[in-house]
N, C-alpha and C positions, 0 to 999 in steps of 0.2 A: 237092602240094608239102608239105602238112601232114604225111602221113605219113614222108616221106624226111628232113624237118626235124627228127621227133620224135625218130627212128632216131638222128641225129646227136645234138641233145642229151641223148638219154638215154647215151648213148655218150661221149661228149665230158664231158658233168657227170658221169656217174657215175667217169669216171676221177682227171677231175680232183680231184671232192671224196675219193675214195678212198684217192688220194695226197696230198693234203694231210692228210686224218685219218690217216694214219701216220707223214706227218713231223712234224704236231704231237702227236702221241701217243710215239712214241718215232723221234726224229731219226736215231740210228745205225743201226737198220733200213733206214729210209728212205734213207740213205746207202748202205747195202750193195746195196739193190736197183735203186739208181741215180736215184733220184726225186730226190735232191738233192746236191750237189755236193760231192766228198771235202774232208777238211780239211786235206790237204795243198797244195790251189789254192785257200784262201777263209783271209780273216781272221777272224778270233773274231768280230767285230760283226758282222760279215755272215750268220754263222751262228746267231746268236743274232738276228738281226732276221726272219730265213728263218724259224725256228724259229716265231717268235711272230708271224708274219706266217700263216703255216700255223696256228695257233692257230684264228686269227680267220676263215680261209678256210674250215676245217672247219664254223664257224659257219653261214655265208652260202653257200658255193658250192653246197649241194644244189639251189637253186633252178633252176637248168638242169635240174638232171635230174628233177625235178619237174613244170616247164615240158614236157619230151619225153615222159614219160608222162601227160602231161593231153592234150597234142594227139594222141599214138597212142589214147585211150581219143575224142578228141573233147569234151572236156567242156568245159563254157562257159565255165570260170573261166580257159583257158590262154591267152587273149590278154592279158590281164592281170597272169598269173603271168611272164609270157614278157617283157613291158615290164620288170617288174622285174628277173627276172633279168639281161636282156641287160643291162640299166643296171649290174647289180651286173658282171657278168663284162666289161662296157668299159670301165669304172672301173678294176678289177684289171689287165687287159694293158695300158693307159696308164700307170697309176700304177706298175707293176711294170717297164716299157722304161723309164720316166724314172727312177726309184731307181737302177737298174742303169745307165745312162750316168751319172747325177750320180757313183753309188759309182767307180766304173772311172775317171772321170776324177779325182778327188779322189785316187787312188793305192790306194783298197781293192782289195785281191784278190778276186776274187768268181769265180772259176772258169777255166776254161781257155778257151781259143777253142773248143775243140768245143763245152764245155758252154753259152759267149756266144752262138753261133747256134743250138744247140739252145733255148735260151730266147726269144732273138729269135722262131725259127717259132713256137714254143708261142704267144709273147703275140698274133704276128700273127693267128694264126690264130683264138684270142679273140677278140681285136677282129673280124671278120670271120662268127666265125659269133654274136656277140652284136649288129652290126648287122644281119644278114641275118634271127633271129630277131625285132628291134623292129622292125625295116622291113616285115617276114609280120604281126605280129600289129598294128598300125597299120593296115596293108590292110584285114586283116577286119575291125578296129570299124569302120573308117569305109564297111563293107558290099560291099568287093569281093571276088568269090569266084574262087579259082585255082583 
């Protein structure tokens, strides 16, 4: 399980940090290439919140993909590194599904329905492989082997 897990986050964080180090490096890029939402379906705040939210993800979000190359190498420090990240990446798709319904209900624009459920799966899906990551590396410290 460790290997198919590592596969995914290295997969999963490398994408994810990859696209956010381009929407906060240069937004309209990242616009073009579809990573984040035209300005013709979003308000100003919201893109400007995206932007410097993306900032700070660039910051933090390596940690998955860090996490996925320490368990594909097997090294002792990835149950550890893996707590932290999933914590950082359950944080993010929580705090990212509630911005987006507070914004959407308060009347901000924030994208189109396509792009509302494509964000919906993405956070889902966050939350999901950063529980399944803490709940793997939980396992091992406390000595059970898959």
């Amino acid at each position: 399980m460790r290997i198919i897990l590592g596969i995914i986050c290295v997969i999963f964080g490398g994408i994810g940090w990859i696209g956010q180090l381009i929407s906060g490096i240069n937004y309209p890029l990242a616009q073009r290439l579809g990573l984040q939402e035209k300005d013709e379906g979003t308000d100003p705040i919201y893109r400007r919140a995206e932007k410097n939210a993306a900032r700070w993800d660039s910051f933090v979000l390596w940690t998955l993909l860090v996490a996925g190359i320490l368990m594909l190498m097997n090294n002792s420090w990835w149950p550890l590194v893996s707590l932290i990240a999933g914590g950082i990446y359950l944080d993010g798709a929580g705090r990212e599904f509630a911005k987006c319904i507070s914004l959407r209900k308060g009347g901000i624009k924030i994208g189109t329905p396509k792009d509302l459920r494509i964000a919906a799966f993405f956070f889902l899906l966050m939350a999901v492989i950063s529980i399944w990551v803490m709940i793997y590396a939980i396992w091992i410290l406390v000595g059970y082997k898959i």
